[in-house]
C-alpha positions, 0 to 999 in steps of 0.5 A: 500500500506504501508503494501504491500511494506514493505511485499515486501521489507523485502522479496526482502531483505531476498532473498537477504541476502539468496542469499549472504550467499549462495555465500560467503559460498559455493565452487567456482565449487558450487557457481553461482557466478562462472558465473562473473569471466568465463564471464570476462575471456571468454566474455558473447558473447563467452561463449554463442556462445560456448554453440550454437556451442556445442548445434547446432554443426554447425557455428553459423549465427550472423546477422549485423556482428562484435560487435568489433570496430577495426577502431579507429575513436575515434582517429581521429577529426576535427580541427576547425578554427576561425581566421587562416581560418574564419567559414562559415556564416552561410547564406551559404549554404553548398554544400552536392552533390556528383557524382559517376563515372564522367568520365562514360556516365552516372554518377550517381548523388546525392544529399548526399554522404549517400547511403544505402549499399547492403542488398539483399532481400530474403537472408537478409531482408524482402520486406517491408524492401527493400521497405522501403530503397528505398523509402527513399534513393528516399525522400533524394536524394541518392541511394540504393542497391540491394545487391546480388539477383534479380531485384525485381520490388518493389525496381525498382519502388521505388528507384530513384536511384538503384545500383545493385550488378553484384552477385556471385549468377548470379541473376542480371547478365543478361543483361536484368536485369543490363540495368535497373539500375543507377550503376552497382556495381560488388560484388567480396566479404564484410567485414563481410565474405569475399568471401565464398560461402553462400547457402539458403535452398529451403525449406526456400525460399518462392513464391516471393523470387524464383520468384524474383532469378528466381529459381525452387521450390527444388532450392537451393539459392547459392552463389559461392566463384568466379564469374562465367566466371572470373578466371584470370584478364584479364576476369575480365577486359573483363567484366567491358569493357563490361558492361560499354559499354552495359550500360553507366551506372558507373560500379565499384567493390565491395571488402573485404578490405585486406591487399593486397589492393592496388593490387586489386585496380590496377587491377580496374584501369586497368579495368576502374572501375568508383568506388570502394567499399572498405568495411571494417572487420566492415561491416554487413551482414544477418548472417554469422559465428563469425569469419568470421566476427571478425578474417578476413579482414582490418578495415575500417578506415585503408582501406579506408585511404589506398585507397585514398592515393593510388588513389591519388597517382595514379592520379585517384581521380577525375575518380574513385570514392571512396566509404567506407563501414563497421561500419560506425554508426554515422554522424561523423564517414562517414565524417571522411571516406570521409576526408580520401578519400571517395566520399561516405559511405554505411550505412547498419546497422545504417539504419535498426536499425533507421529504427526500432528504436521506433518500437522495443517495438513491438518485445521486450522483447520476440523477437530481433529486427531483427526479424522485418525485416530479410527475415525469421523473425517471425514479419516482418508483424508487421514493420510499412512501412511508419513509417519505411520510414520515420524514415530512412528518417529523419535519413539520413537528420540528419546525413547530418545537422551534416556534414553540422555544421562541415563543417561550423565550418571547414570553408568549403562550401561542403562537398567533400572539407572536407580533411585529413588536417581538421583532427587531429590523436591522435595517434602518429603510426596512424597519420603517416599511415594514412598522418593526423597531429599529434594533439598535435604537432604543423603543423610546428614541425611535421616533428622533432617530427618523425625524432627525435623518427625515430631512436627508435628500438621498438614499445613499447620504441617508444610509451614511447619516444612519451609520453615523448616528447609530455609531454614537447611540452606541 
């Protein structure tokens, strides 16, 4: 073994000398080492999907959405106590419930705030997959989705709680199928593309995924731009008056979060929307073009703090409900939303990737993960249902444990008393739009600190202003 390894040392190193020489010496337009500085200036994920669009001459289909994190949650965190306001004992239990549409026949009632957001079967994931999720949502008390598709009967069985998404496509938009969910949530668009139209060839589209969309064998799978039948307002406002009336059930309103926000949001008031899903430029989707899902929308963070407040200042916060969407990952990130004015998160990604988390060795290192559990994948046969159940599971009741220890050390006995005062903002221009306090300016000198920099011409003299004073309040 002392022979082989030094054979083997001195020629990984020779190579290596080789391969020095070979760059210090050669032209850049000859030299491999071109590739570190176009990368850098390009970014490996562009420059390769550059190349796609240029081999394929179509869009190119990125699935799970944006790789840019443009909410900064980071700049946002929990302000504990300890003699100001006690912690909670720790023999108290913290409350996790929630309840979405309070005002409706039937509210939709859940024992975390943690929901699995919309991901339809046969246009995004695989039927194990979708089995997965509903079991278990049912297991830790909250609810799923059935994103835009038919009412598949597996997921009917399996979920306690079902949410079902009045779609673009027309799948579940009978009354037939609608009467047998627990909400109904009218999908208008999604972070991740907005409302453009989606289409999924017949030629891709198995037995049951037809059966379940109850469509013909040459039938394409589409999804329109606009909801059929709704083209003004007032359509709008019949349909939610309908559906509530047929159903009893919470119906609400799923939409792209956009700067023109709080215009939509009227409208759902004027409708008589139960809740509204606000789903932020970070969300998720099956796979969609790049700039759709980097170039258009609000991120969630700014959407979702603009939505409560505006609730709020509506007087509709305890009617309507609130629920965030769009990159929320960790535990932390959903209770922020929440203390920004969420009654509830989706959590779409973040759950398939704790879904597969330590299945992946199945797929790797020739195939991605997602292979595994989108509709077209080439191993979906090879995910391990329960084990897939059960990882969700275990990942939802350890994102609530999380919540719960903040919740201790804010001195709180629920959740859904978490607030924007048990947060502090980093960030002077932040902390004044989304109404949180500044953390290193004292509660009772807030108001001076932006009345002395309110006079400041620009962003830039603003942000040096800020530092400055900052530093001497320090």
């Amino acid at each position: 073994m002392g022979i082989l390894a030094r054979l083997l040392r001195g020629a990984v190193n020779e190579i290596t000398d080789d391969a020095v020489r070979t760059m210090v010496r050669d032209q850049y337009t000859e030299n491999l080492f071109e590739m570190i500085p176009a990368s850098k200036k390009v970014n490996p994920i562009y420059l390769m999907e550059t190349a796609m669009r240029a081999s394929q001459g179509r869009p190119v289909a990125r699935p799970l959405g944006s790789h840019l994190r443009l909410s900064p949650w980071d700049s946002l965190l929990f302000s504990p106590v300890h003699l100001f306001r006690f912690p909670t004992p720790e023999d108290v239990a913290i409350s996790t419930a929630t309840i979405i549409g309070p005002r409706a026949k039937k509210p939709l009632s859940l024992s975390i705030p943690v929901m699995i957001a919309g991901m339809s079967y046969g246009g995004a994931l695989s039927k194990t997959v979708k089995i997965a999720l509903a079991r278990a949502a049912t297991m830790a008390g909250t609810a799923t989705n059935t994103g835009e598709a038919g009412l598949m009967e597996e997921e009917r069985q399996e979920a306690g709680l079902l949410i079902g998404q009045y779609n673009r496509g027309g799948w579940l938009n009978t009354r037939e199928k609608y009467s047998r969910l627990d909400a109904i949530e009218i999908q208008l668009g999604q972070g991740a593309q907005g409302s453009t139209p989606q289409r999924s060839s017949a030629k891709n589209i198995g037995e049951e995924y037809r059966e379940v969309f109850e469509l013909q064998e040459d039938q394409d799978a589409v999804i329109n731009s606009r909801l059929k039948g709704v083209n003004t307002k007032e359509d709008f406002i019949q349909l939610v008056k309908k559906l509530r009336e047929e159903t009893g059930v919470p119906v609400g309103l799923k939409i792209a979060a956009a700067h023109h926000l709080e215009r939509e949001l009227q409208i759902a008031l004027e409708a008589g929307c139960d809740f509204i899903t606000v789903d932020g430029a970070e969300g998720g989707t099956h796979g969609t073009s790049p700039t759709l899902e980097d170039d258009v929308g609000l991120p969630t963070l700014h959407a979702v703090s603009r939505a409560g407040q505006f609730l709020m200042k509506k007087g509709a916060t305890e009617s309507v409900s609130l629920i965030a969407a769009g990159g929320l990952i960790t535990p932390g990130q959903m209770l922020k939303a929440m203390a920004l004015g969420a009654n509830a998160v989706y959590t779409g990604t973040a759950a398939l990737m704790a879904m597969v988390g330590d299945q992946i060795t199945t797929a790797i290192p020739f195939e991605p993960p997602t292979d595994m559990v989108v509709y077209h994948g080439k191993m979906t046969d090879r995910l391990d249902l329960d084990k897939s159940t059960q990882n969700i599971f275990y990942f939802l009741n350890a994102s609530i444990r999380e919540m719960e220890l903040v919740a201790i050390t804010l001195g709180k006995v629920a959740l859904r008393d978490i607030n924007r005062d048990d947060l502090v903002c980093l960030d002077p221009f932040l902390s004044r739009a989304l109404n949180v306090q500044l953390g290193f300016v004292p509660p009772e000198k807030q108001e001076s600190f932006y009345s002395e920099i309110s006079g400041l011409q620009s962003y830039e003299t603003g942000r040096e202003a800020m530092a400055e004073r900052s530093a001497l309040l320090s």
